[in-house]
N, C-alpha and C positions, 0 to 999 in steps of 0.2 A: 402727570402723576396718576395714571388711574390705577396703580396698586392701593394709593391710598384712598382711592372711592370705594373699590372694591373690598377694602377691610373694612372703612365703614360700612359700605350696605350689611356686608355678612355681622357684623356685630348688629346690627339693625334687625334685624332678618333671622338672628338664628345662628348657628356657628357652623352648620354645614354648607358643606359646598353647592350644592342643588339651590339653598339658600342665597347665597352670597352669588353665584351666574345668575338667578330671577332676577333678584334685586339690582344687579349688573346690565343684564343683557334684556330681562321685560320675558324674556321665554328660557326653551330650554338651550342647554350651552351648545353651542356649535360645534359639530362633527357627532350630534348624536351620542350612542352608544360607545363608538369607536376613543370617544373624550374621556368618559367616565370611565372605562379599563383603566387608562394610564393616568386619571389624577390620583390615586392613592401613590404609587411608586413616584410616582413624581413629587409631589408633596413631601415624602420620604426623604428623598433627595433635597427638595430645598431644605426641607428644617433639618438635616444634617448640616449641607451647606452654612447654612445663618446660624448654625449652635457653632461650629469650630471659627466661623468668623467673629463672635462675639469673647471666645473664649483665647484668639489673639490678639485680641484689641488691643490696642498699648494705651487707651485710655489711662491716666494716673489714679492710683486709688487714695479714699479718702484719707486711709487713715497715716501716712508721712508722705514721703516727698519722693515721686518717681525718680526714676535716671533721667538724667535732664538730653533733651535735644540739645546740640551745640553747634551755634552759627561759629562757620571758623576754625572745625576741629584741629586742623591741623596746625593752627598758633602754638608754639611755645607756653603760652602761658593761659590761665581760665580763668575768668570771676561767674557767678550765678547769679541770678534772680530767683528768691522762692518768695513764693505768694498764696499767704494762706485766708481764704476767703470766711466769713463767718460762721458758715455750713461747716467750719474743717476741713473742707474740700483744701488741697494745696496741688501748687503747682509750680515748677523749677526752668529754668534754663540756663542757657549755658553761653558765654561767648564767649571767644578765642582771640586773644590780643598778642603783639610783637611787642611790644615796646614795658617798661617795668611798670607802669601801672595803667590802667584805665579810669577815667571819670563815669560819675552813676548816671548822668545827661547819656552820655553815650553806651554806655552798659543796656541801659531800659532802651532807648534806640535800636540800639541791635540785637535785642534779647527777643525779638520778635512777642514779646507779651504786649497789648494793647493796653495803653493808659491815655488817660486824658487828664492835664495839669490846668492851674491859673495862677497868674503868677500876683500873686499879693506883696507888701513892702516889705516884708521878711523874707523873700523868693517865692518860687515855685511849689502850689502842694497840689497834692494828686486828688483829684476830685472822685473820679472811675480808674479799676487796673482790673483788667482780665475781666471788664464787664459787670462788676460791681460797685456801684450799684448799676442795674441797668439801666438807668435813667435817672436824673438830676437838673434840678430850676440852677439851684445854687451849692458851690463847692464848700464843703466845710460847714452847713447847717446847723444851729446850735440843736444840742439833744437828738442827734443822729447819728449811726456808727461814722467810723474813720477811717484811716488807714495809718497806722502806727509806722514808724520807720527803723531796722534795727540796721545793722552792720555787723558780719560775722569775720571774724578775723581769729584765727589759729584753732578754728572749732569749736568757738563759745562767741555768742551772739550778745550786742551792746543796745541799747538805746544809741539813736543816733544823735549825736549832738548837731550835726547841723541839717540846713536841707537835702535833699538827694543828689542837689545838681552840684555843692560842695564837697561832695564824700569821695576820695579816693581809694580806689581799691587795687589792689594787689595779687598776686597768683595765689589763686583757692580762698580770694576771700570772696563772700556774698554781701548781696543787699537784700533785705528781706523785708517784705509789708507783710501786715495781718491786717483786716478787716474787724476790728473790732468796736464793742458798745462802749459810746459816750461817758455809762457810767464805771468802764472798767478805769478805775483807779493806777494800776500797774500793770498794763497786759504784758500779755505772755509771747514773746517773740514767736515767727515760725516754725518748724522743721527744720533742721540744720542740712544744710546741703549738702547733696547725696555728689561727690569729687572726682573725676574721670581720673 
């Protein structure tokens, strides 16, 4: 990684480049003269470069629920996963089944979103999804957020009544978590899934 030493030094150093080769290389930058001609056009060219790179990004944005990836596009039938983290940040996927429904065990399986469950004498609950929290002793800590469980079915989302690994779902319906606070009384299901 020495791009990333070398933004360090220059933020260390000073924000020009003269700055940022000392701090890099101990002298002056190599090839002389003939260096410093072409680092302005060059530089030119990266930060064009990295502005249209960032400005394709498919990164999802905060505020609802990207198009989703879909493991499986070519199935007959879709369920989603959206997953709204506390920040608001959300996030969607998509999986592709043949057969008339899918279970949520396999939905979250193949929805490529990472979770990590335990299974307590009520089933299965999700301790971490998509990384949230990043780290945990113990799942389900008293006076710590959560993760809420909803079920969307015909474009309006429910409270889940059972656990995720019981939920059956069907073509265009979702399973949706929210990350939400302990003391939210009634939370607010995710983003409604965005439907190939």
């Amino acid at each position: 990684m020495p791009e990333s030493t070398t933004t360090v030094r220059a933020q260390r150093h000073g924000s020009s480049w003269r700055s940022a080769f000392s701090g890099a290389f101990g002298r002056r930058p190599p090839g002389g003269t003939a260096v410093r001609k072409h680092i302005s056009p060059a530089s030119a060219i990266l930060a064009i470069v990295l502005a249209a790179a960032a400005c394709s990004s498919s990164t999802p944005s905060a505020s609802g629920s990207p198009t989703p990836a879909c493991a499986n596009a070519t199935a007959p039938h879709h369920a989603y996963v959206v997953v709204e983290h506390l920040s608001g940040k959300s996030v969607q996927k998509c999986v592709g089944f043949s057969g008339d429904t899918i279970g949520g065990q396999a939905l979250m399986d193949q929805s490529g979103v990472k979770f990590q469950t335990q299974t307590f004498s009520f089933g299965k609950a999700a301790c971490a999804i998509d990384n949230e929290p990043a780290q945990f002793t113990q799942c389900l800590p008293q006076n710590a957020p959560y993760w809420a469980l909803f079920v969307e079915t015909g474009g309006a989302w429910a409270t889940a009544q059972t656990g995720y690994t019981d939920v059956i779902l069907h073509d265009k319906d979702a399973l949706g978590w929210h990350y939400v606070q302990v003391t939210d009384a009634s939370p607010a299901p995710p983003p409604l899934a965005n439907e190939r």
